[in-house]
N, C-alpha and C positions, 0 to 999 in steps of 0.2 A: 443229333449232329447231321449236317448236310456237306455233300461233296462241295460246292460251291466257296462255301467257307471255309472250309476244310484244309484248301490246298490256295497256299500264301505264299506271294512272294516278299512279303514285308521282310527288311534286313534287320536283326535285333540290331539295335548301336546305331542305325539309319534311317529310324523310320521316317524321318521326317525330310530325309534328303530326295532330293530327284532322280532316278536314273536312267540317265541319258547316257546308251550304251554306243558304240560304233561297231560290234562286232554283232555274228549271229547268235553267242551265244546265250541261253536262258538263266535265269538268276539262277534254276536248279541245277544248270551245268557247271557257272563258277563255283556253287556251294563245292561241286565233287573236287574240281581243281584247285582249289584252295587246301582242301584235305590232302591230297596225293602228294603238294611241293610242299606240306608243310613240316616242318622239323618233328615234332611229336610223332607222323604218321610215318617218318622212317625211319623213328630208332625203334619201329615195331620189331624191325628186324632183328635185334637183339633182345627180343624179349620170349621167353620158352609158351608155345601152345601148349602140348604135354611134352613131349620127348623133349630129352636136353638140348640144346642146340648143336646140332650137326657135327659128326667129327665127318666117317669115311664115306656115311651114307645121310643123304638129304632129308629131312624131314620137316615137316611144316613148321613154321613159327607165326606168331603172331603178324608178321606182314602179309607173306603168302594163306594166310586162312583170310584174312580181313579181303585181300584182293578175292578172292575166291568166293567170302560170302556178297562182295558187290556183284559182282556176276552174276551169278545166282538169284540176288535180289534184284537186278534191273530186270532180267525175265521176268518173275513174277511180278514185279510190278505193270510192267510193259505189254502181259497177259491180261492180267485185272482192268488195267486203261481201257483197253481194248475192247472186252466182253462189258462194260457198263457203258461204255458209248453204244454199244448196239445197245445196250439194255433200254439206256440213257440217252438220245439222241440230243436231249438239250446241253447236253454236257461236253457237246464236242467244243462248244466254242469259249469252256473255260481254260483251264490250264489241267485237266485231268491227264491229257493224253504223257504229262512230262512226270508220270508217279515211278517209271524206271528212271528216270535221273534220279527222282529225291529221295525212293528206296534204298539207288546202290549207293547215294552219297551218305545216308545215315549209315549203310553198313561198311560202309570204307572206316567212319569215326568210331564206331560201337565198340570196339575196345580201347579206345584211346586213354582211356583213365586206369588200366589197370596196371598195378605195381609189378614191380618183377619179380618173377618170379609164381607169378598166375594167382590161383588161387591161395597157394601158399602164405606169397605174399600178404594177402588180404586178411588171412587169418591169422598172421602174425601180426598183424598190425591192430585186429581186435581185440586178440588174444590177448596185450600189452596192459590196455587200460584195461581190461575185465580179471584178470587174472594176476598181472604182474605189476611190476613199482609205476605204473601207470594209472592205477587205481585210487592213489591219493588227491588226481586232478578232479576227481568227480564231485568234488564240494566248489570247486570255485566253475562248476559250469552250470548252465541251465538244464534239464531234464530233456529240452530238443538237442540242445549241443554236444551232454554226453550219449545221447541216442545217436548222432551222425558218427563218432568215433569209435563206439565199439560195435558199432556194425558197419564198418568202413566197406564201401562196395564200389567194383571197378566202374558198374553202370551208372551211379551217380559221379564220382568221380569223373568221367568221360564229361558229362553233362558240366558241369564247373570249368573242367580244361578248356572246353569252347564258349563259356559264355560269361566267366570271372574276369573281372577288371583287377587284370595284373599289374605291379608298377610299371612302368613303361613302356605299356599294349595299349590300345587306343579303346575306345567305350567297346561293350558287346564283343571283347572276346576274336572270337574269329569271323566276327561278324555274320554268319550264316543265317539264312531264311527261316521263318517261323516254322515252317512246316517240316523241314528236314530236321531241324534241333526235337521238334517232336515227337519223331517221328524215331530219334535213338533210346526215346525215355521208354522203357518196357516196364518200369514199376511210377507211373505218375503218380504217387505221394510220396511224403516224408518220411526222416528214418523211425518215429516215434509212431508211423503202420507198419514197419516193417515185418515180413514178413521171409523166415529161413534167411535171415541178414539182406533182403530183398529189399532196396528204395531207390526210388529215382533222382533226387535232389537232397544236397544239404541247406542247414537253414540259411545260408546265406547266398542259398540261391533259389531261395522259395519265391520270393517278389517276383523276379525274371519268368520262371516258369507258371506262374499264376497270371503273367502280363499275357506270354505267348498262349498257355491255354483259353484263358478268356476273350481274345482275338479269334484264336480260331473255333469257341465256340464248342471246346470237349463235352464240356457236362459234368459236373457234379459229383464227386462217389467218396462218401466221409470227408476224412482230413483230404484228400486228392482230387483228383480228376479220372474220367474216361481215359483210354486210351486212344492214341491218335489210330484209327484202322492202319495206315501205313507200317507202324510200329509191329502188329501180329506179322507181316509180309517180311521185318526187318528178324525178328525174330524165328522164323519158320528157313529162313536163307542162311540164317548160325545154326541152328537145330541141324538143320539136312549137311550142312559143309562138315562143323566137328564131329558127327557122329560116323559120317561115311568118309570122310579124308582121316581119320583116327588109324581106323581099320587097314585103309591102304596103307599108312606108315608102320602099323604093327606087321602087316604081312613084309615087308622091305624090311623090316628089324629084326625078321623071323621067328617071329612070337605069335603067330599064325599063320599056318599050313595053306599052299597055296588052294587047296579042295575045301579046306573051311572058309576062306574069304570068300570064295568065288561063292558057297550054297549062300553067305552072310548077303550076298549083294542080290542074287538072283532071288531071293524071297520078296525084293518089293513087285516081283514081275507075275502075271498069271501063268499057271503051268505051262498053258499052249505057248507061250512065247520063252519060254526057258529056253526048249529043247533049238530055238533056231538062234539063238542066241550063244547056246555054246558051240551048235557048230560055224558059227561063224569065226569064233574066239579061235577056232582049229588051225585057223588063216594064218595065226600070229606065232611062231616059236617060242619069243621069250615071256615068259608066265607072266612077266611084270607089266609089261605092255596087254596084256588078257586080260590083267586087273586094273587097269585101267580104263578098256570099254566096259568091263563088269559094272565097273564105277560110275559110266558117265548114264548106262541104262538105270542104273538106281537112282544116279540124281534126277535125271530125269521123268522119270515114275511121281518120285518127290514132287517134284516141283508140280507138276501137272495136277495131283490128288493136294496139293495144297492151294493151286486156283479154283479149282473145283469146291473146294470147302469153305474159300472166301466169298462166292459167288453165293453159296448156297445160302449161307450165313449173313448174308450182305445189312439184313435189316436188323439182325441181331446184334453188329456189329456198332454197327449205330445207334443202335439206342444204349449202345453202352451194358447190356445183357449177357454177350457173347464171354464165357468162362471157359480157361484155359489156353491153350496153343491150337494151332489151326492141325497139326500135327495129332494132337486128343481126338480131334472131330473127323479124321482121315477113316476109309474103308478098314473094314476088321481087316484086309491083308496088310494092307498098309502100316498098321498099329502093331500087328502081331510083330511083321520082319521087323520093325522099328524096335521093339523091347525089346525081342532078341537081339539085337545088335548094343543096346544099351546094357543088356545082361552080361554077352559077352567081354564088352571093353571094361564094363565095373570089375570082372573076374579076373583077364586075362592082360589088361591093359593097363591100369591108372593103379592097377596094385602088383604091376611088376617092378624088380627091383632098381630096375633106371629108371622108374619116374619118381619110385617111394624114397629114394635117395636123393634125385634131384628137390624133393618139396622139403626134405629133410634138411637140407642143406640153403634154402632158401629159406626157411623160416630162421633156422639160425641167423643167419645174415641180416635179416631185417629187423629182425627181434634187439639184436645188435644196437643197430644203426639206428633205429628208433630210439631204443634209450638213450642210448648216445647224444642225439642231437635235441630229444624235446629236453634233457638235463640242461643240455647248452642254453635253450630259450628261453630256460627257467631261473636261470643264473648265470647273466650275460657278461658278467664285471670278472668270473671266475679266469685264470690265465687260460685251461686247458678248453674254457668254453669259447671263448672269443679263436682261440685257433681252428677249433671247428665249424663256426658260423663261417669264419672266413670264405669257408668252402662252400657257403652256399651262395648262389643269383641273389643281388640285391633286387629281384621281380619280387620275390618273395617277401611276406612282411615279419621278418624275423622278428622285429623292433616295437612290434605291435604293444601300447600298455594293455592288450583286454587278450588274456589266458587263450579263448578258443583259438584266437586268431593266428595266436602265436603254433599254437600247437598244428593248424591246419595250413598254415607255411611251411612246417617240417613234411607234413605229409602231403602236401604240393611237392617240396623235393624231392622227397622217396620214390612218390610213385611216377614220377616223372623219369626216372633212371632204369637204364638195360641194366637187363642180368649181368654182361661182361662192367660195366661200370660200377653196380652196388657190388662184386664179390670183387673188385679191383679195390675199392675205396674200402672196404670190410679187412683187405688183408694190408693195407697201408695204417689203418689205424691203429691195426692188433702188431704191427711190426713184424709182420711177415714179408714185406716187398720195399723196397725205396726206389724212387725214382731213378735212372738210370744216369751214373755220373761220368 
């Protein structure tokens, strides 16, 4: 792979139009502001990171993590530019220097496909056709198409939201540049390599991604492709935000001590600089704001030992070699603080009982709604199944004669829906709520 081609401004859905812009901004800039005003990118805001959504005390949710890891990823991208231009002098006069726009704009989209209720969701949604009255669709699909649904994955999913041609969306989705849409794929093959329920594309967005990769020239690897280098920088900016903004929400939930966060944070730091680091922290009274610069030394640790390991790595990256997270290939301290911190929130965090409740409570509800609705698509003449189509966007291809289609319009609906929306819609069906008369 070579940087030169690498980095595209071709629009999927326009390649072939002109654009003649009157503003300053770069195609990698509208990809970002396209994301930010778009409908999908703010009902992030009702959709749960881990902790449930917010009663007395704030906690992250999937808007504020996704703004958080663009952040984060336009630095390291905007680092990376940077040092390969010096590296690279012939590179200044391509579009290199704009890899923190098209970083933070794939990390503004990188959760866009995921169902509510997080992971939960997703396993309840695989869970359905592998395990439950969903498992009888598996004769009338092909071996790709029941491979896309019982590994249903938010990161493919994301990939389809912006680049499926929905009824009454215009060609290419949300129309975005080749290089930012590639730059969100972290599994570039199908679900039939998947890997730990891990795939970038369903089959009926294999064409499109086979278009843009071979434009830009990935490379080759079994049933898939390379990954776009942008893509480990997109990933490395989520790694560093949910593992180290976790931590800050559990200490604020009081599910750890404010002396455990603080050693949790101060481990990506060398000794010598601990000791000036908390006394500076001394400056501050309230402990929450102490964990907060704790926090911003550790992201920034991060992020620096993750330019450092893309640089280093640069050629390995390229040739498509480079295995793992850039996070794997970080300094033993670096690695260490990091699985301890992963150790910790597996213990202390994601199996406490407001999260083991909330996924609990989400997987019913999906589980739910799921049956519910692929019934309806299956038997559309039925009275109680037309009452519940009703309630779905005619975007959607309920009406579809060919089985996958039908079933992957339901799950274009599902996962298209906030937490407060699927347990509102979940408790109107079961006649728990009516609308207010």
């Amino acid at each position: 792979m070579n940087w030169q081609q690498l980095i595209s401004n071709k629009r999927l859905g326009q390649e072939n139009l002109c654009l003649c812009r009157t503003d300053e901004r770069t195609e990698f800039k509208r990809d970002y502001d396209r994301l930010i005003f778009s409908a999908p990118f703010r009902r992030l805001q009702n959709k749960t990171q881990v902790f449930p959504l917010p009663g007395s005390i704030f906690v992250h949710n999937r808007l504020t993590h996704s703004l958080e890891v663009s952040s984060v990823g336009r630095s390291l991208g905007d680092d990376v530019a940077h040092a390969l231009v010096e590296r690279h002098p012939e590179l200044a006069e391509t579009h290199i220097l704009e890899a923190g726009a098209i970083v933070s704009a794939a990390c503004l989209a990188h959760d866009l496909g995921n169902p509510p209720f997080g992971h939960s969701g997703e396993r309840a949604i695989a869970s359905y056709f592998l395990e439950e009255q969903g498992i009888e669709y598996k004769k009338q699909l092909t071996p790709e198409q029941w491979a896309d649904i019982t590994h249903f994955d938010g990161n493919a999913n994301a990939f389809r939201l912006l680049t499926h041609q929905f009824k009454g969306r215009r060609a290419g989705g949300f129309v975005l540049t080749y290089s930012t849409l590639s730059s969100i794929v972290k599994y570039p093959f199908p679900a039939t390599s998947a890997t730990k329920q891990k795939f970038g594309y369903f089959t009926q967005e294999k064409e499109l991604y086979d278009r843009i990769a071979t434009h830009l020239g990935l490379g080759r690897k079994g049933e898939g492709w390379f990954r776009h280098p942008f893509a480990f920088l997109v990933e490395a900016a989520d790694d560093i935000c949910y593992e180290i903004m976790d931590i800050e929400d559990a200490h604020k939930l009081k599910l750890l001590s404010f002396e455990e966060t603080r050693e949790l944070m101060l481990g990506f730091l060398p000794a010598e600089k601990r000791e000036h680091i908390i006394m500076r922290s001394q400056d501050v009274d309230d402990k929450n704001e102490s964990v907060v610069y704790f926090r911003s030394c550790a992201i920034g640790a991060l992020e620096k030992e993750c330019v450092n390991v893309f640089l280093e790595n640069e050629e390995a990256i390229l040739n498509g070699t480079f295995e793992g997270s850039l996070i794997d290939h970080a300094s033993p301290l670096i690695r260490k603080a990091y699985q301890h911190c992963v150790e910790v929130s597996s213990q202390r965090i994601y199996r406490s009982k407001e999260v083991i409740d909330t996924e609990l409570a989400g997987y019913k509800i999906i589980s739910t709604l799921i049956h519910l609705f692929t019934n309806a698509v299956m038997n559309p003449t039925h009275v109680y199944s037309k009452l519940l189509l009703d309630r779905v966007s005619s975007q959607y291809e309920v009406d579809s004669p060919h089985t996958y289609e039908r079933i992957m319009a339901i799950l274009d609906y599902l996962s298209g829906m906030t937490d407060v929306y699927a347990l509102d819609l979940y408790r109107k069906i079961n006649g728990e709520s009516l609308p207010m008369i």
